[in-house]
Legacy VTK file of the C-alpha trace (Angstrom):
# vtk DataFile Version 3.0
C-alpha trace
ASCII
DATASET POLYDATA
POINTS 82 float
99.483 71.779 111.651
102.435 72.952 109.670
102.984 76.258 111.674
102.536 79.793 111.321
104.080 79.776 107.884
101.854 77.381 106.429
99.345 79.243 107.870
99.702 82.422 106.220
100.919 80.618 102.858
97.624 79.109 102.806
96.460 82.168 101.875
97.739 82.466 99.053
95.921 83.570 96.281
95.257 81.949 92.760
96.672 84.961 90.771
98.328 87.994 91.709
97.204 91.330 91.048
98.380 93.195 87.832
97.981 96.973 88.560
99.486 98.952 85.296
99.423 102.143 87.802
100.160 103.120 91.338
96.388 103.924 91.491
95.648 99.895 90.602
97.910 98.826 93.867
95.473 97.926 96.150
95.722 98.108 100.181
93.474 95.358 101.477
92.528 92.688 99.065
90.138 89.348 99.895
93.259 87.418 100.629
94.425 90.284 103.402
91.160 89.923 104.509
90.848 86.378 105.369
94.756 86.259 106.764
93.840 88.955 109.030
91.018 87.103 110.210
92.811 83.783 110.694
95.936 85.314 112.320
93.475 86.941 114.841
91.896 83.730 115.715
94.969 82.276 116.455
95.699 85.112 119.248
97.554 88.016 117.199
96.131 91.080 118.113
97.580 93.834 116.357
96.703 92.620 112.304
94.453 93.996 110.176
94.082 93.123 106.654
96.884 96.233 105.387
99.714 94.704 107.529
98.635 90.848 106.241
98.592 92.460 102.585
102.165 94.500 104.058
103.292 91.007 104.551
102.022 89.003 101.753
103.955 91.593 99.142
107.203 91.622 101.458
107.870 87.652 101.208
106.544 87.569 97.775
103.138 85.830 97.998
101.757 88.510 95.765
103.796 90.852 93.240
102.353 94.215 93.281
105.203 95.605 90.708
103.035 97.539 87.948
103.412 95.751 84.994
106.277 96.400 82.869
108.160 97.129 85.682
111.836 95.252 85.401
110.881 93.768 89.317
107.456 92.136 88.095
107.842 88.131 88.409
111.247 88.098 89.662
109.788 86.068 92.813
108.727 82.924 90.051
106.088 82.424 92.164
103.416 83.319 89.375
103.803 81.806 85.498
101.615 84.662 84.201
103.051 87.926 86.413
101.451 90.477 84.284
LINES 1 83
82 0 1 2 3 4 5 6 7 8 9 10 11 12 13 14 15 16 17 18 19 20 21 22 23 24 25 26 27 28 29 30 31 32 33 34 35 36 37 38 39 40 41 42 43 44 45 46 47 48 49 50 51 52 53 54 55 56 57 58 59 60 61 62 63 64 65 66 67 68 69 70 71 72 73 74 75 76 77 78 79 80 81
């Protein structure tokens, strides 16, 4: 219920990451993971955990900005963005 974007905005996780360099920005995370797995369930074939974290950063679920960046929080989704 609630469609495909409730769906992958159920995965949302608790905090964002806060990686100070590009080193810290990671490619897969648990929450990648787990939308990967559910989207593949539903009948989506071609999904792995990168494109679900590819996602995830591109409609602002997470902000992977490095802190101190001028572009960290700007999505408001996250009181404490770094």
């Amino acid at each position: 219920h609630g469609g495909l974007d409730a769906l992958i905005w159920s995965h949302r996780p608790e905090r964002t990451p806060a990686p100070r360099v590009v080193s810290d920005v990671p490619a897969v995370t648990p929450a990648s993971m787990a939308l990967a797995k559910e989207l593949k369930r539903h009948g989506f074939v071609f999904v792995g955990p990168t494109t679900a974290q590819a996602l995830m950063e591109a409609i602002g679920m997470v902000d992977m900005h490095l802190v101190g960046c001028h572009r960290r929080g700007c999505s408001g989704l996250f009181a404490d963005a770094g």
